[in-house]
FIMIRO-254105 format. One line per field, with one value per residue: residue number from 1; chain; x, y negated, z negated of N, C-alpha, C in turn. Coordinates in steps of 0.2 Angstrom, whole numbers, plus 2048, in hexadecimal, padded with zeros to 3 digits. Layout:
midren <- [NUM, ...] $
dolum <- [A, ...] $
n_east <- [X, ...] $
n_north <- [Y, ...] $
n_up <- [Z, ...] $
ca_east <- [X, ...] $
ca_north <- [Y, ...] $
ca_up <- [Z, ...] $
c_east <- [X, ...] $
c_north <- [Y, ...] $
c_up <- [Z, ...] $
END
This chain:
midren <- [1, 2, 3, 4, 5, 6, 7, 8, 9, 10, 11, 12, 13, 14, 15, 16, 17, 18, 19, 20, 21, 22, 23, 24, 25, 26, 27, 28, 29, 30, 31, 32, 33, 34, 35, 36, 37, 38, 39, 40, 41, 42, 43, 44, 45, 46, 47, 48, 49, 50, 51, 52, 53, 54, 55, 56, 57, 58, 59, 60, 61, 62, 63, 64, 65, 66, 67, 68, 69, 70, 71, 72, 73, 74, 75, 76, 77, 78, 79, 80, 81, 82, 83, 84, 85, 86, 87, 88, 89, 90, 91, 92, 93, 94, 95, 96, 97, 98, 99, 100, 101, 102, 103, 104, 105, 106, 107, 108, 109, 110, 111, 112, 113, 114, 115, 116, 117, 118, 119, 120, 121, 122, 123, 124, 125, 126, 127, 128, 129, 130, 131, 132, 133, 134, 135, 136, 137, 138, 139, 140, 141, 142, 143, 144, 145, 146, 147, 148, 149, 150, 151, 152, 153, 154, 155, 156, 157, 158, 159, 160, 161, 162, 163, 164, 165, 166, 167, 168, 169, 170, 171, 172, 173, 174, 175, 176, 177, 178, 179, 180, 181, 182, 183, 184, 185, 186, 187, 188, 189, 190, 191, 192, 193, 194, 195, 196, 197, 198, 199, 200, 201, 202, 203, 204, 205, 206, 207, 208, 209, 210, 211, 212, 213, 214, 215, 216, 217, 218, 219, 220, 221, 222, 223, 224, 225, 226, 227, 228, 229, 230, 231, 232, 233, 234, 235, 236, 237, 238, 239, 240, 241, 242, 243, 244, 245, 246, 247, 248, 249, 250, 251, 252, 253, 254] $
dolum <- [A, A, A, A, A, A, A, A, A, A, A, A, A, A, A, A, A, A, A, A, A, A, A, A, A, A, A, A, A, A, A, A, A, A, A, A, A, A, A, A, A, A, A, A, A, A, A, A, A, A, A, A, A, A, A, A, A, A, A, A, A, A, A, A, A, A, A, A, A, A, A, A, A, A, A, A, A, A, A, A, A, A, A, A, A, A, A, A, A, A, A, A, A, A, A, A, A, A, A, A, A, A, A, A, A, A, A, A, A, A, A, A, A, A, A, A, A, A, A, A, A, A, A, A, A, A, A, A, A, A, A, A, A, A, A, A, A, A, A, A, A, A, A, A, A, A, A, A, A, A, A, A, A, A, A, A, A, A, A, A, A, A, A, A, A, A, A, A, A, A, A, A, A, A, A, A, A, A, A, A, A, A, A, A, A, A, A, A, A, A, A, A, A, A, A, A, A, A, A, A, A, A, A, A, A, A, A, A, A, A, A, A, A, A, A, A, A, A, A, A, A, A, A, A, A, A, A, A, A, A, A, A, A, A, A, A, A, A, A, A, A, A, A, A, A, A, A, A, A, A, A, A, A, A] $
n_east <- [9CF, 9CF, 9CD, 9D0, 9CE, 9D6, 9D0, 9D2, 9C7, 9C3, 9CA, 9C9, 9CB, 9D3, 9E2, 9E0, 9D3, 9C1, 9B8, 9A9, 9A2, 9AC, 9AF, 9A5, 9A5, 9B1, 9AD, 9A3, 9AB, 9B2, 9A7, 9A5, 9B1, 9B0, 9A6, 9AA, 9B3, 9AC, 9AB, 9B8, 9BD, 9B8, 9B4, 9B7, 9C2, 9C3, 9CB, 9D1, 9D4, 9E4, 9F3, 9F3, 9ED, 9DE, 9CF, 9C0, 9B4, 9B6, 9AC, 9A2, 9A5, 9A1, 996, 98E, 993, 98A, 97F, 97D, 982, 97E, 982, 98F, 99E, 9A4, 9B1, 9B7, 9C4, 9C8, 9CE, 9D5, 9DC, 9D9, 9CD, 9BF, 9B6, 9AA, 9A8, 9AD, 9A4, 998, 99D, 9A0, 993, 989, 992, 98D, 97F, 980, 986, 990, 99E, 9A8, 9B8, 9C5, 9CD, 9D9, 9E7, 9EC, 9F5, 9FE, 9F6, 9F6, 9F4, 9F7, 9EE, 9E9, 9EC, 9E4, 9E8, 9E2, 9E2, 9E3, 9E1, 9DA, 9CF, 9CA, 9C7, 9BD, 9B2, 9B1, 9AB, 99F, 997, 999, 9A0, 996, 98F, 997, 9A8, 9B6, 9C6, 9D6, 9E8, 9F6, A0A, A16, A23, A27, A2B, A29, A23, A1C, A11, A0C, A06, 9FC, 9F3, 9ED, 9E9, 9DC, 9D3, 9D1, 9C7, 9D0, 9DF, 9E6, 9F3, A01, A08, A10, A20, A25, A23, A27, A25, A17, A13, A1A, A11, A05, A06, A0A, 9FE, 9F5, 9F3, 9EA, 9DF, 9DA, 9D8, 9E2, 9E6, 9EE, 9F6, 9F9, A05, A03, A0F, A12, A19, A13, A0F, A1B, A20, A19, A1B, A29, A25, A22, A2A, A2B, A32, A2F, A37, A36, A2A, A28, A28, A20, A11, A05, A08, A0E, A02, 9F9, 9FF, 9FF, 9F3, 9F0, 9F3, 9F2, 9E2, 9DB, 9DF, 9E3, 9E3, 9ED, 9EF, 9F5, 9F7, 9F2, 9E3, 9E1, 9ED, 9E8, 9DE, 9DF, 9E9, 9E2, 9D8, 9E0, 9E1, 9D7, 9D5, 9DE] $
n_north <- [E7D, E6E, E5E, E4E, E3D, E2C, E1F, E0D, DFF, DF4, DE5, DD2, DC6, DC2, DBB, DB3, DAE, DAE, DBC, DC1, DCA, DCF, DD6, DDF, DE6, DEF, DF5, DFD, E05, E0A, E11, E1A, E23, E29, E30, E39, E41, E49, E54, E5A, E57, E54, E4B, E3A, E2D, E1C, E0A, DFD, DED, DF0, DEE, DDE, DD7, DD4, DDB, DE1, DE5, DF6, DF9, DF6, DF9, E07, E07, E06, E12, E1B, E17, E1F, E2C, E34, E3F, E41, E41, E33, E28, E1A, E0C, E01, DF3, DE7, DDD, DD3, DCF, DCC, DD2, DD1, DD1, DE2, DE6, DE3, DEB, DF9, DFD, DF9, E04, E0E, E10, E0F, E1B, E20, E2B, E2C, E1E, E17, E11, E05, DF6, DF1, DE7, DD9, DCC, DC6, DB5, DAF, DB0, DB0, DB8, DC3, DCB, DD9, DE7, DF9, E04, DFE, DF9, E05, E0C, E04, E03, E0F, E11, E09, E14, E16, E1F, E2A, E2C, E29, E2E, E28, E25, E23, E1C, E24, E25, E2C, E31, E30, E23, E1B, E21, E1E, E15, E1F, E27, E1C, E1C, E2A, E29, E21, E28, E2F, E36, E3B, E3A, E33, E33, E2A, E2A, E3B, E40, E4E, E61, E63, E5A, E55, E63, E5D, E52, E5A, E63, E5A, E55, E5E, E63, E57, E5A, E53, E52, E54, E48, E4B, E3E, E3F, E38, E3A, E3E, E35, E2F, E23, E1F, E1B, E0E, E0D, E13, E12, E07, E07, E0E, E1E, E2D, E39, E46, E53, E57, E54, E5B, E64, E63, E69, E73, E71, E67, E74, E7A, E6F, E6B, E78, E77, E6A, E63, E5C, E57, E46, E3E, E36, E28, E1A, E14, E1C, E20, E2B, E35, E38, E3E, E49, E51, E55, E5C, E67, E6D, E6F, E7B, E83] $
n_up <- [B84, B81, B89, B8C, B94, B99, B9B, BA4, BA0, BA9, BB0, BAA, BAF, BBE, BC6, BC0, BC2, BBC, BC2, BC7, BD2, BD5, BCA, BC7, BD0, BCE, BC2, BC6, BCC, BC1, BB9, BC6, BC5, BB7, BBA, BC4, BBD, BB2, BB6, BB3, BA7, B94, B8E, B8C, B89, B89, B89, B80, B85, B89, B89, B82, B8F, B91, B93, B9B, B8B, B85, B80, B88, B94, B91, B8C, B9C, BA1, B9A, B9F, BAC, BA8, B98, B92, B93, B88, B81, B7B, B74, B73, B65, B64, B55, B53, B59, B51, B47, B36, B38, B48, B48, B41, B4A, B56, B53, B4D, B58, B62, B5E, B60, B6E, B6F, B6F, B6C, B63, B5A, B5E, B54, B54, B53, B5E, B6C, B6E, B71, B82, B84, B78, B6D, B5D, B51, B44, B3C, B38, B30, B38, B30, B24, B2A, B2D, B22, B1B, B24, B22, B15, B16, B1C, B2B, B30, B2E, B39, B46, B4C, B44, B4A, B49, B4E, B52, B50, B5A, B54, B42, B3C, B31, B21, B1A, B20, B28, B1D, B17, B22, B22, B16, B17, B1E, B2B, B39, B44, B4B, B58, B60, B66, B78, B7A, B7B, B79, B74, B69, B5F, B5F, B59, B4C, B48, B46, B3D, B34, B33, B2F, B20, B1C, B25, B31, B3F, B4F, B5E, B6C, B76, B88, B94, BA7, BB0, BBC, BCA, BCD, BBE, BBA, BB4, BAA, BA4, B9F, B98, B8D, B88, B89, B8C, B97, B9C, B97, B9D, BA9, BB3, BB2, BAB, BAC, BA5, B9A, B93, B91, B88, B7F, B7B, B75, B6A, B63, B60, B67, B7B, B80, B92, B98, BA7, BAD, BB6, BC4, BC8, BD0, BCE, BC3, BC2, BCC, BC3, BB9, BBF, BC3, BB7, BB1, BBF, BC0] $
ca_east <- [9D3, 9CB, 9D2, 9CC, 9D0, 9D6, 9CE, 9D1, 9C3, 9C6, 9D0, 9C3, 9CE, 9D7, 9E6, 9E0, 9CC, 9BC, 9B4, 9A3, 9A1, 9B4, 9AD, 9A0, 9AA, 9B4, 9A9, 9A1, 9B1, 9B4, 9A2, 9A7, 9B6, 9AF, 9A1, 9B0, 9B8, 9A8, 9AB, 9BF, 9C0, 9B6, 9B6, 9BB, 9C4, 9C2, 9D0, 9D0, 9D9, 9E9, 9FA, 9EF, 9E9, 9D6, 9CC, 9B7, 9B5, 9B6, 9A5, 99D, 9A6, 99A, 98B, 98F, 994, 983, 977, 97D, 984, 97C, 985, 996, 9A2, 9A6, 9B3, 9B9, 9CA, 9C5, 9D4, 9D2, 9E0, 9D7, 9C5, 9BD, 9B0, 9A2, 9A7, 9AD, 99D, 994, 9A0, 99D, 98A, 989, 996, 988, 97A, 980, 986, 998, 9A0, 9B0, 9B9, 9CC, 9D0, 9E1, 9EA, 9ED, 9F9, 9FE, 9F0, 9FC, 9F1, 9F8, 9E9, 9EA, 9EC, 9E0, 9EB, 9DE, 9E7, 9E0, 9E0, 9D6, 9C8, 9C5, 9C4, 9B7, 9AD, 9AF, 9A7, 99A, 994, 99A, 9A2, 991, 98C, 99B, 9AE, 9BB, 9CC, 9DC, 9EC, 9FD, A0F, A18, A27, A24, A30, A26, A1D, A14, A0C, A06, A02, 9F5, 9EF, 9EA, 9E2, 9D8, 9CE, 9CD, 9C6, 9D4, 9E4, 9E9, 9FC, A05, A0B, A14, A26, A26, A1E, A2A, A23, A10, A16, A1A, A0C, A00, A0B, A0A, 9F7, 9EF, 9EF, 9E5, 9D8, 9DC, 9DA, 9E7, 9E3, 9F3, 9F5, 9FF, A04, A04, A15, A15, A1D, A0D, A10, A20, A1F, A15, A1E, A2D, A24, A20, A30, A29, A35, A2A, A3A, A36, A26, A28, A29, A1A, A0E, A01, A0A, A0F, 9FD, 9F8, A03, A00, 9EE, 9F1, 9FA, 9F0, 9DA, 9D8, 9E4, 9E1, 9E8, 9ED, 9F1, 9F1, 9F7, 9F0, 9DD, 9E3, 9F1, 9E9, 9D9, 9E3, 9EA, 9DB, 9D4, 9E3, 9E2, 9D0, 9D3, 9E5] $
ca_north <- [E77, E67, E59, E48, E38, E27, E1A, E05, DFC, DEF, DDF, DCF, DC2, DC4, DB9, DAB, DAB, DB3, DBC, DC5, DD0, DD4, DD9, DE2, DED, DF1, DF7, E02, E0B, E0D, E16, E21, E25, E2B, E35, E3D, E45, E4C, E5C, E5F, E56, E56, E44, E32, E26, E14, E07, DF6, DE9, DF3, DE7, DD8, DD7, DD1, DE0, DE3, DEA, DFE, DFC, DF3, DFF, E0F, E04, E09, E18, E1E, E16, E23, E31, E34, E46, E42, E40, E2D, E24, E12, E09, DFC, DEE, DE5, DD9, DCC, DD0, DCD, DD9, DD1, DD5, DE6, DEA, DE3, DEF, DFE, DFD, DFC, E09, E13, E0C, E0F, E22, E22, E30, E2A, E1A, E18, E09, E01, DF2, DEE, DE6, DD3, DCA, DBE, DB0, DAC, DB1, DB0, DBF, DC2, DCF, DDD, DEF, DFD, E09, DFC, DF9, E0C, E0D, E00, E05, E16, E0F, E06, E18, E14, E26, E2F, E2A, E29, E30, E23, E26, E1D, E1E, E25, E24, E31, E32, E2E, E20, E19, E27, E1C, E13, E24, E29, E1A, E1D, E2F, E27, E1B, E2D, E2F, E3C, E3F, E35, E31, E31, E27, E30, E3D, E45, E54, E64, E64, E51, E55, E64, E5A, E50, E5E, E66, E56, E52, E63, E65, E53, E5C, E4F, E54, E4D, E47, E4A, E3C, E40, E36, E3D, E3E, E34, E25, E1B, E1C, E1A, E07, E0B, E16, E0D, E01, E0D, E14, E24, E32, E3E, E48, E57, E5B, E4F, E5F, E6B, E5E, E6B, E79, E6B, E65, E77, E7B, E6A, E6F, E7D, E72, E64, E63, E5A, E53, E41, E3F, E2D, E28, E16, E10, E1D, E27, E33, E39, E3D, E43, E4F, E54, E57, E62, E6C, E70, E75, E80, E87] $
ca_up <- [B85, B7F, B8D, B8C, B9A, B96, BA1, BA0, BA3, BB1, BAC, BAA, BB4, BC1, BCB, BBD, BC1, BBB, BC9, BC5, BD7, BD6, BC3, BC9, BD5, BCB, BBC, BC9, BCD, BBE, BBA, BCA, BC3, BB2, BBB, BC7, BB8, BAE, BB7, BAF, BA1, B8F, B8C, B8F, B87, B8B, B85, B7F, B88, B87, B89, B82, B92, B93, B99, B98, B85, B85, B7F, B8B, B97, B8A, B91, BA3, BA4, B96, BA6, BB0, BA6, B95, B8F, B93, B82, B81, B75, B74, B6E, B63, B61, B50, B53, B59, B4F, B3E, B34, B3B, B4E, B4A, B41, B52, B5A, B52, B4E, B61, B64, B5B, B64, B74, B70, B70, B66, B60, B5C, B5C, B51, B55, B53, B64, B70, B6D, B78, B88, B84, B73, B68, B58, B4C, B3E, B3A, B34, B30, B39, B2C, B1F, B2C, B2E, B1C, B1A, B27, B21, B0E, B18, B1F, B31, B32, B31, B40, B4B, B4B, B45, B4A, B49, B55, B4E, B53, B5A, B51, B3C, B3A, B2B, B22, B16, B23, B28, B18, B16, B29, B22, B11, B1B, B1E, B32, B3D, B47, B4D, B60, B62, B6C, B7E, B78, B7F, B76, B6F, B63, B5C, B5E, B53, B44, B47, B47, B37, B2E, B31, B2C, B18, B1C, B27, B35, B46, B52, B67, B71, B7D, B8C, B9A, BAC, BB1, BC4, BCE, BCB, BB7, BB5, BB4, BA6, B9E, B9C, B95, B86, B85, B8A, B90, B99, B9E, B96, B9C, BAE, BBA, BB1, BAA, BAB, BA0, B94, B92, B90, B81, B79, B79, B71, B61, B63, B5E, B6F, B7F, B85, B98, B9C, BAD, BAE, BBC, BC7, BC7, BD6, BCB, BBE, BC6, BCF, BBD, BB4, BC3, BC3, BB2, BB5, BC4, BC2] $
c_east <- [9CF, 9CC, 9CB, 9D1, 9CF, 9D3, 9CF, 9CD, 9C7, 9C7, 9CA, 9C7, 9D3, 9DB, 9E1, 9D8, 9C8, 9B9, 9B0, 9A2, 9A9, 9B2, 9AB, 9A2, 9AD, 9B1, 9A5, 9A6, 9B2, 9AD, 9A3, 9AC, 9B5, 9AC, 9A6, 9B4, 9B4, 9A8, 9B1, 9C0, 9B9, 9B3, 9BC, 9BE, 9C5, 9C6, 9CE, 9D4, 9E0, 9EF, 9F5, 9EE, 9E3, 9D2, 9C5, 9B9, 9B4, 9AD, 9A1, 99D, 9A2, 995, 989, 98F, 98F, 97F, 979, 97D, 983, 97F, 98B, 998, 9A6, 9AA, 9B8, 9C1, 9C6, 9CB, 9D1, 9D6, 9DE, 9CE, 9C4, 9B9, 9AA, 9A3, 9A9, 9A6, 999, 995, 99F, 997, 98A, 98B, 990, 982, 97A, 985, 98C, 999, 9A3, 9B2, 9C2, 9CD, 9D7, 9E3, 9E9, 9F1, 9F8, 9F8, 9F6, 9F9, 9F4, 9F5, 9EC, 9EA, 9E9, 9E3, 9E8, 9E1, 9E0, 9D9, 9D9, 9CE, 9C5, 9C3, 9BE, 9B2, 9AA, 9A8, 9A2, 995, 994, 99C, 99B, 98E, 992, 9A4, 9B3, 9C2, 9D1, 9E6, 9F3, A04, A12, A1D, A25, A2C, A2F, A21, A18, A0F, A08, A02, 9FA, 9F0, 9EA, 9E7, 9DF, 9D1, 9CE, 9CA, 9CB, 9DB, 9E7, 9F1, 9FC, A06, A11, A1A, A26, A22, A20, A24, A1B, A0F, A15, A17, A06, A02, A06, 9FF, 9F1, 9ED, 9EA, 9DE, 9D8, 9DD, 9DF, 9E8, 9EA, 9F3, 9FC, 9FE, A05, A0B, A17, A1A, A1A, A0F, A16, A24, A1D, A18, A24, A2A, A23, A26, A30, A31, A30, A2F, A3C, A2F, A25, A27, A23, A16, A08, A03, A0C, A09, 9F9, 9F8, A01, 9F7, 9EC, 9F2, 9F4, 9E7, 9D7, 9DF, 9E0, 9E7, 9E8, 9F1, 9F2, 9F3, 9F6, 9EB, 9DF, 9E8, 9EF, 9E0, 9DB, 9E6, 9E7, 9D8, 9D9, 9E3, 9DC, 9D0, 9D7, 9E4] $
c_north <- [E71, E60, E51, E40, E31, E24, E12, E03, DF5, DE8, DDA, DC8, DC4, DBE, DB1, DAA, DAF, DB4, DC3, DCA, DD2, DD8, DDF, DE8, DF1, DF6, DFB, E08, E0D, E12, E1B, E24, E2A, E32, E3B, E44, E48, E54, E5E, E5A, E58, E4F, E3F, E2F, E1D, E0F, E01, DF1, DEB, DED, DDF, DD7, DD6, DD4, DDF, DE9, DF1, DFF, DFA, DFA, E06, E0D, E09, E0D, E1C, E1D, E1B, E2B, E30, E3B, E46, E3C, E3A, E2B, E1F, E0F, E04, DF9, DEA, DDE, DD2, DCB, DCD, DD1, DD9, DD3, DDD, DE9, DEC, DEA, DF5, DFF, DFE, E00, E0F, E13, E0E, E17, E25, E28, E2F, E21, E1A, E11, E09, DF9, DED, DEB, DDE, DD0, DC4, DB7, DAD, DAC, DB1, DB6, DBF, DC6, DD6, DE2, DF3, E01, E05, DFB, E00, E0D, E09, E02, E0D, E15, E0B, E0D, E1A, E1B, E2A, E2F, E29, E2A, E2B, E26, E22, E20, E21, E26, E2C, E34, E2E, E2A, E1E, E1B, E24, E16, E18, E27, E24, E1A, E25, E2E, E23, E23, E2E, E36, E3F, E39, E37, E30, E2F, E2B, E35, E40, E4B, E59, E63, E5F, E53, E5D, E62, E55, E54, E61, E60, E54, E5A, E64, E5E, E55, E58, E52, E4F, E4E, E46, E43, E3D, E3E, E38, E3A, E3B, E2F, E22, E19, E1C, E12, E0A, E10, E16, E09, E02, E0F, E1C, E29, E38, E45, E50, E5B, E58, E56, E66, E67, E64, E71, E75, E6A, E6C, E77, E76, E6A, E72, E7B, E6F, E68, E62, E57, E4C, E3F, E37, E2C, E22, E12, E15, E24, E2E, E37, E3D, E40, E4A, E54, E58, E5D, E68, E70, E74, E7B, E85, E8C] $
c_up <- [B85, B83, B8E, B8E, B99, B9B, B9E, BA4, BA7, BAC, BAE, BAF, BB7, BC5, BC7, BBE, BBE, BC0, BC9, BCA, BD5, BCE, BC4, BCC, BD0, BC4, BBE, BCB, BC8, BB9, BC0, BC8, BBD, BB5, BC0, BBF, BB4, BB1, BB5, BA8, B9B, B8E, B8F, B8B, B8B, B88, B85, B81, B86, B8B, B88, B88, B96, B97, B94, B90, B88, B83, B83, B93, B94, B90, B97, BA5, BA3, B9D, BA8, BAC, B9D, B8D, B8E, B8B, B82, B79, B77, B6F, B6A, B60, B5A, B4F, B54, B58, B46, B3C, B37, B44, B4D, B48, B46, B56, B59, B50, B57, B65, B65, B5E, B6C, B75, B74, B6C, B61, B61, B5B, B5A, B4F, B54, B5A, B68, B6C, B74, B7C, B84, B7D, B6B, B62, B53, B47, B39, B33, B35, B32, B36, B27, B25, B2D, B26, B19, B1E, B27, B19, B10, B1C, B29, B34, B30, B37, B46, B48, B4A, B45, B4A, B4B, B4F, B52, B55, B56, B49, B3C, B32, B29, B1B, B17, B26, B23, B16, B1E, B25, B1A, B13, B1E, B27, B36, B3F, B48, B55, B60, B68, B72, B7C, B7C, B80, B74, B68, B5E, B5B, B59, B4C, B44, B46, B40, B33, B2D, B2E, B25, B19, B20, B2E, B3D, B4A, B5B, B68, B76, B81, B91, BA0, BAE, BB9, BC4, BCC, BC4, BB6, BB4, BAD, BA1, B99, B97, B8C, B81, B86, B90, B90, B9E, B9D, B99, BA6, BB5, BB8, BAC, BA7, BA4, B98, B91, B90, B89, B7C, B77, B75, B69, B60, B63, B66, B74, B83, B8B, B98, BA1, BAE, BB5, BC5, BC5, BCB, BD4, BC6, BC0, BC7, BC9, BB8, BB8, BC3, BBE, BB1, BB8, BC2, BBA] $
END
C-alpha cells in the first residue's frame, strides 16, 4: 500500500498583512508536520495556492522540508493559470534542482484578487515540457475528474503523455474503477485522492461537492481496497493535521 499525504503550505498574508515571523512559524510547522508523517506515509504532496488563495509556492515549501529530510518522496502542484513558459520552466528546472519527484500540473482555482488568466491548458504544458526532455528527469503528472463528463477532454489529457493522473476526492470504488479501467491500455498510473471523512473537513467538502457517505463510517477499509485498484492513495485533510495524522498511523498500525 503506497500512501501518500497532502500538505498546504502556509498562506502568505494573513487578516490583510504580510507578516514575516507569523511566516516563519508557520513554515516551521509545517516542516514538523511533514517530518511527523515520514514514519506512515511514502510521500508528500505539496499544493499550490489551492482556492486561488495566495499560499508560499509548493516548491519553495520542497526547499524546506529537503534541509531537513533529504530521502523523503516529495511532489509539488504546479498551478499554470496564472504562469507563462518562462516561469514554469523556472519552476520546473528547480523542481529538479531541489529533488522533488513529481509534478502535478493543473489549472488551478480562480485567484480572489482578480488576476488575470493567461489561460494556459494543462495538458499542452505537459506536452511541451515533455518535447523539451523535462520528463527525464522528473514525473509529470496531471489531475483528472472523477466522473468522465467530457471524454475528449480526457482523451487529450491522456495524449499529452503523463506519468500518472491525481483524481479529484473520490466517493466511490466503483468510480475510481472506471478510472483505473479507462487509463490502463494507456499505461497511466492513477493516484487516488481521498478525503478524510471528519467535522473539521466537511466545510471543505461541501465546497467540492464531495459525498463521502459511502466510506464516512470505515475510511480505513475504504482507503485499503482503493489501494488495491488504484498505483498510489493521496490522503487530504485539509482543515485538520490531527485527523489525518491519526488516519495515516492507523492504517500503518491496524
Amino acid at each position: 500500500m503506497n500512501i501518500l499525504y497532502e500538505l498546504n503550505p502556509p498562506k502568505i498574508i494573513k487578516n490583510q498583512y504580510f507578516d514575516l515571523s507569523r511566516l516563519e512559524r508557520e513554515m516551521q510547522v509545517l516542516v514538523e508536520r511533514a517530518l511527523k508523517l515520514t514514519e506512515f506515509v511514502d510521500g508528500i504532496h505539496l499544493t499550490d495556492s489551492v482556492l486561488g488563495i495566495p499560499h508560499l509556492s509548493s516548491l519553495t515549501a520542497a526547499h524546506f522540508i529537503r534541509k531537513r529530510n533529504n530521502l523523503l518522496n516529495l511532489s509539488c502542484s504546479l498551478r499554470v493559470r496564472d504562469r507563462n513558459f518562462i516561469s514554469i520552466f523556472q519552476f520546473v528546472s528547480e523542481a529538479i534542482l531541489t529533488n522533488v519527484d513529481s509534478l502535478l500540473i493543473l489549472k488551478g482555482d480562480k485567484p480572489l484578487d482578480g488576476s488575470i488568466d493567461v489561460n494556459i491548458i494543462p495538458s499542452r504544458v505537459l506536452r511541451i515540457l515533455r518535447e523539451k526532455n523535462y520528463d527525464t528527469e522528473i514525473d509529470l503528472n496531471l489531475s483528472i475528474p472523477c466522473k468522465f463528463k467530457d471524454k475528449l477532454s480526457i482523451q487529450k489529457k491522456i495524449d499529452s503523455g503523463p506519468k500518472a493522473f491525481v483524481t479529484q476526492s473520490i466517493e466511490s470504488i466503483e468510480e475510481l474503477i472506471t478510472i483505473v479501467n479507462y487509463c490502463k491500455p494507456y499505461r497511466i498510473k492513477v493516484i487516488a485522492c481521498i478525503m478524510m471523512p471528519s467535522e473539521n473537513n466537511v466545510s471543505s467538502a461541501k465546497a467540492i461537492g464531495l459525498d463521502w457517505q459511502q466510506y464516512e463510517n470505515n475510511p480505513i477499509d475504504f482507503i485499503r481496497m482503493a489501494a488495491k485498484i488504484a498505483d498510489k492513495v493521496l490522503i487530504t485533510s485539509p482543515n485538520s493535521f490531527k485527523d489525518g495524522l491519526e488516519l495515516v498511523r492507523k492504517l500503518r498500525i491496524d
